[in-house]
C-alpha positions in Angstrom: 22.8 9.2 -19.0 23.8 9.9 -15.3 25.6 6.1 -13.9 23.1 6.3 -11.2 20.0 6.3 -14.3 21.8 3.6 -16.1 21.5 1.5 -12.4 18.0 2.3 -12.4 17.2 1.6 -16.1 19.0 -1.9 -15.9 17.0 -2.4 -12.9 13.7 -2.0 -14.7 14.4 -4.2 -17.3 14.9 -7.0 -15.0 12.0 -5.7 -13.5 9.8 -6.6 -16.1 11.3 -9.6 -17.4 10.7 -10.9 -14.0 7.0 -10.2 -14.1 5.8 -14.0 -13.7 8.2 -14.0 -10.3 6.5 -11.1 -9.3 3.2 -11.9 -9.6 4.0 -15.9 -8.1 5.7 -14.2 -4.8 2.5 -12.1 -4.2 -0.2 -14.9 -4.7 2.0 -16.8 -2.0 1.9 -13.6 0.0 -2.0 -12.7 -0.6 -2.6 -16.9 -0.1 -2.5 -15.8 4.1 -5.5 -13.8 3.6 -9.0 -14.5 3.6 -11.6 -13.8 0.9 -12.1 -9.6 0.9 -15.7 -8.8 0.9 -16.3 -6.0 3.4 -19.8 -6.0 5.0 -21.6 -2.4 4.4 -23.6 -2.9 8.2 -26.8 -3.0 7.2 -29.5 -6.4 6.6 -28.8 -7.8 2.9 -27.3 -11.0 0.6 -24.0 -11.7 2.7 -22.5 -14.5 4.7 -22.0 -13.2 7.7 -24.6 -12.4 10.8 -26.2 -9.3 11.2 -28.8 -9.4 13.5 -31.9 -11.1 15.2 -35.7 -9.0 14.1 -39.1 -9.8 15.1 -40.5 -12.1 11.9 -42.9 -9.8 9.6 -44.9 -10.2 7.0 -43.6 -11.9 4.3 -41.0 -13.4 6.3 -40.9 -17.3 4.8 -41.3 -19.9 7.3 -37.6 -20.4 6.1 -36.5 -17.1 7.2 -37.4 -17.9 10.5 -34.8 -18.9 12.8 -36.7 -21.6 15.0 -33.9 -22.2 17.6 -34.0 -18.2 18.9 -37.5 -18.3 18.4 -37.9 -20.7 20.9 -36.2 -18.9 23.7 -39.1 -16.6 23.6 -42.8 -15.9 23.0 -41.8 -14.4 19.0 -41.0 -15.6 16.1 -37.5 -13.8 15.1 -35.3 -13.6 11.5 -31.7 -14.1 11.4 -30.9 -10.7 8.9 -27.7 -11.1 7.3 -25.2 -8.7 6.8 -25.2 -6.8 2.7 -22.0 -6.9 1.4 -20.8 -6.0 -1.6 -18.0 -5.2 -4.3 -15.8 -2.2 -3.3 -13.4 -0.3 -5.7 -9.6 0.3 -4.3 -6.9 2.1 -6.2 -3.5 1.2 -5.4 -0.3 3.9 -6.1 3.1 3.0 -5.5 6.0 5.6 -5.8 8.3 5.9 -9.0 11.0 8.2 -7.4 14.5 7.4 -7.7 14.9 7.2 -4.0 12.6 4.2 -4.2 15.2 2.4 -6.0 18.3 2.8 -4.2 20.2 -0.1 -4.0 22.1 -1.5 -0.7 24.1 -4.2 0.1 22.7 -7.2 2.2 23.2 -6.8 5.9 26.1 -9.3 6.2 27.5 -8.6 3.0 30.3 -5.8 1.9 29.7 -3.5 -0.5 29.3 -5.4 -3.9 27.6 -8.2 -1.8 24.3 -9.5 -2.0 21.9 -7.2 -2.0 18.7 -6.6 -0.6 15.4 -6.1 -2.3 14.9 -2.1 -2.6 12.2 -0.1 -1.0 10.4 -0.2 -4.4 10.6 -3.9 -4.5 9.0 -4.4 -1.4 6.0 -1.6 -2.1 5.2 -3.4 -5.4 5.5 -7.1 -4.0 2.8 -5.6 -1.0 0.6 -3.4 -3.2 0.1 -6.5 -5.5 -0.6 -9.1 -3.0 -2.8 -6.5 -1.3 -5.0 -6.7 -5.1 -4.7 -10.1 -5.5 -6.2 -10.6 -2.2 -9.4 -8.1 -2.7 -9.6 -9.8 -6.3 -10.0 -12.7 -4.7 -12.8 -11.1 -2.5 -14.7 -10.3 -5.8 -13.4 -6.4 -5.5 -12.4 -3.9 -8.3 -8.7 -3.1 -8.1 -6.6 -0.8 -10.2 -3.4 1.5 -10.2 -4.0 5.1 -9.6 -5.2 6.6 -12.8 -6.5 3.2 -14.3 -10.4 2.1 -14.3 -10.9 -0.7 -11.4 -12.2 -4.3 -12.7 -12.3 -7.4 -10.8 -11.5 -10.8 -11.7 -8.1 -12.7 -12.2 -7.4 -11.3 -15.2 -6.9 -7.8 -13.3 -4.0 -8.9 -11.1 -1.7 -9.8 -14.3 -2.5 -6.0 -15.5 -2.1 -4.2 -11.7 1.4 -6.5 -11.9 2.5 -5.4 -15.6 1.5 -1.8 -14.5 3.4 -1.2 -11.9 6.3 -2.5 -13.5 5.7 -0.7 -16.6 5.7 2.7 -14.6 9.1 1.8 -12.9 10.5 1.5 -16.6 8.7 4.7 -17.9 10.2 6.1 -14.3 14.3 5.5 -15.4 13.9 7.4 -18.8 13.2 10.5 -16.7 14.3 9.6 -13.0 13.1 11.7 -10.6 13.7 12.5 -7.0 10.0 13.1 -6.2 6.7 11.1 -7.2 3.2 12.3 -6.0 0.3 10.3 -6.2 -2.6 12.0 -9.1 -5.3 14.1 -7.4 -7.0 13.5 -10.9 -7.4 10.0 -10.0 -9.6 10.2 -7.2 -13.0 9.4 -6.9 -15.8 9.8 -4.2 -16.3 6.4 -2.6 -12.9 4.8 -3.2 -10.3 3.3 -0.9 -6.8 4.3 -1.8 -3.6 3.0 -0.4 0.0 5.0 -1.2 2.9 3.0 -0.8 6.2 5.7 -0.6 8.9 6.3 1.5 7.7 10.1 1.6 10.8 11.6 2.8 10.3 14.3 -0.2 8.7 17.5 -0.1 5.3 16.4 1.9 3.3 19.2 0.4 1.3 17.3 -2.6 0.6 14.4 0.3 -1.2 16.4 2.2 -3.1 17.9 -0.9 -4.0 14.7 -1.8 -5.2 13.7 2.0 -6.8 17.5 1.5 -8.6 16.1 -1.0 -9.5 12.9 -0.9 -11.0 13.8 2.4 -13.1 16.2 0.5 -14.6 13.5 -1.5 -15.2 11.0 1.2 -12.5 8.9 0.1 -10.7 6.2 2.9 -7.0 4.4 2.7 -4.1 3.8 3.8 -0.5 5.6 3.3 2.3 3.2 3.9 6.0 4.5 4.8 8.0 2.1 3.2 11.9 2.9 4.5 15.3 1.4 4.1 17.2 0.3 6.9 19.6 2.8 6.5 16.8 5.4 6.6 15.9 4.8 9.5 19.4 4.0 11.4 21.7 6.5 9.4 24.3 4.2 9.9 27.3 6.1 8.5 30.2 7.7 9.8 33.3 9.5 8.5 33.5 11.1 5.2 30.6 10.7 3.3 29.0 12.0 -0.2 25.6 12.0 0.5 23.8 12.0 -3.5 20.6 12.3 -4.8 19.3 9.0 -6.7 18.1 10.5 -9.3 21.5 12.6 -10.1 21.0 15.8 -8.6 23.4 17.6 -6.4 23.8 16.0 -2.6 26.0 16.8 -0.3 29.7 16.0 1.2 30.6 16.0 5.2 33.4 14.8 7.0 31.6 13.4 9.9 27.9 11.6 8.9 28.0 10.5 12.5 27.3 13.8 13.8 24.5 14.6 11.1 22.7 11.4 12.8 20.8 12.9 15.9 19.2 16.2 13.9 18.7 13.3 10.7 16.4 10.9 13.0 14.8 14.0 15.0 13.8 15.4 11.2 12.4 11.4 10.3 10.2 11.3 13.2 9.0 15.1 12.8 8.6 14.0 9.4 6.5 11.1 10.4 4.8 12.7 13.3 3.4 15.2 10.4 2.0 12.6 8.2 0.7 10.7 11.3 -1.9 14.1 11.9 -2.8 14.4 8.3 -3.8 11.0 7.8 -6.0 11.1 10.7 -7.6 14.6 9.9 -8.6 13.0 6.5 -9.4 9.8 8.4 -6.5 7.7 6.7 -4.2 4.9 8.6 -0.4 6.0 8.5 1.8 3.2 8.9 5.2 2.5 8.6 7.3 -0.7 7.1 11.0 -1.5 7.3 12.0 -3.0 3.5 14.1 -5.9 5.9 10.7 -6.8 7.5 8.3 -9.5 6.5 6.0 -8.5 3.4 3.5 -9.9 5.4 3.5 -7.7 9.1 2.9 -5.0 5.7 -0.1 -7.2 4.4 -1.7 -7.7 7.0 -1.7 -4.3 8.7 -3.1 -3.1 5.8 -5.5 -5.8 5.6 -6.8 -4.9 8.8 -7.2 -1.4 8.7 -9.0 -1.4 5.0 -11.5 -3.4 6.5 -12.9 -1.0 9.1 
């Protein structure tokens, strides 16, 4: 085993003996968020307003809402709006890249260190579930039957967990989300830091877009992705073991390195769009909540 899979693997243990941590920083996170029933805009059993209509037979005198009414010569309804439980399916990246460990920003290497790119997409995809549990929604990891209820968070947390274990036996440089687990009707968000190959993303936006599917794809990136703060001799290395590579001078690989991250993300900004997906992007140093409620927004629409 590589020294780099041994990391990881020790990682994932703590991972999972940590579960109950897990799951108590995301129902603090998901606690900002309001119930998650989405209205479907049509007249039905919800809470929220829909519309005044001109009263009709078998319209109860109850039904009637007397204050418009008396604005006018009518008799009018107050129609509320239908809402109902929706299914969402939640995938979060195993790649070894999703692991990488940094030190803190104050601290040298060795230092405290911060929470990896994979700890911050699992922390936001389960308060992002516990929150549309709440709602009364089906949830469920890509691949996994959606259920509601309580209950459901505990396995959505021991899941995603579970896959980061299964993950280090085998790590891996690239993940992909299943284009088996898709379903017509679904909302799907994808929580990576998609700087591998981008091809089976855009299969699955292919896709999903095909069946009428809606989400969310959430760039999840590492300071250091997104700065390239290093200079001098560097030996750039794959997380998951393979072959990097070794220059004398990072500094100058910075300007072509950013122009390739924002060609990157201009690329993924047009494919979610065509497949009329949200692309966003989050810094892992960031508040778990600008994350939860971005995507909180944009589900609902």
């Amino acid at each position: 085993m590589t020294e780099g899979a041994a990391r990881l693997q020790a990682r994932a243990r703590e991972a999972l003996a940590g579960l109950p941590a897990l799951l108590l920083s995301a129902e603090r996170l998901a606690a900002m968020l309001g119930p998650g029933a989405h209205g479907q805009r049509r007249p039905g059993a919800g809470e929220d307003f829909w519309q005044y209509r001109p009263a009709a037979p078998g319209d109860t005198l109850r039904s009637i809402d007397w204050r418009r009414s008396a604005r006018s010569d009518g008799q009018f309804v107050r129609d509320r709006e239908a809402q109902s439980a929706q299914s969402a399916v939640l995938w979060v990246s195993a790649a070894a890249g999703m692991e990488q460990v940094w030190p803190g920003p104050s601290g040298p290497a060795g230092g405290p260190l911060r929470a990896t790119k994979g700890d911050r997409a699992r922390l936001v995809a389960l308060a992002l579930a516990l929150a549309l549990l709440a709602g009364g929604e089906r949830v469920a990891p890509a691949g996994e039957p959606a259920r509601a209820g309580r209950a459901q968070g505990e396995r959505i947390a021991a899941a995603l967990l579970a896959r980061l274990e299964a993950a280090t036996a085998r790590p891996a440089d690239e993940d992909a989300p299943p284009l088996a687990a898709l379903r017509p009707g679904q909302r799907v968000v994808l929580l990576d830091d998609f700087l591998g190959d981008p091809a089976p993303v855009l299969a699955f936006l292919g896709r999903a877009a095909g069946l009428g599917v809606r989400g969310a794809m959430v760039q999840v990136l590492d300071p250091e992705d997104e700065l390239f703060p290093f200079a001098g001799a560097v030996d750039f290395r794959l997380p998951g073991g393979g072959a990097g590579q070794v220059t004398r001078d990072a500094a100058g690989l910075r300007a072509g390195y950013l122009a390739r991250l924002a060609d990157r993300r201009a690329l993924l900004g047009r494919a979610a769009a065509g497949a009329g997906w949200h692309f966003v992007t989050h810094r892992s140093d960031d508040p778990p909540a600008a994350a939860l409620i971005g995507l909180w927004s944009v589900l609902g629409r």
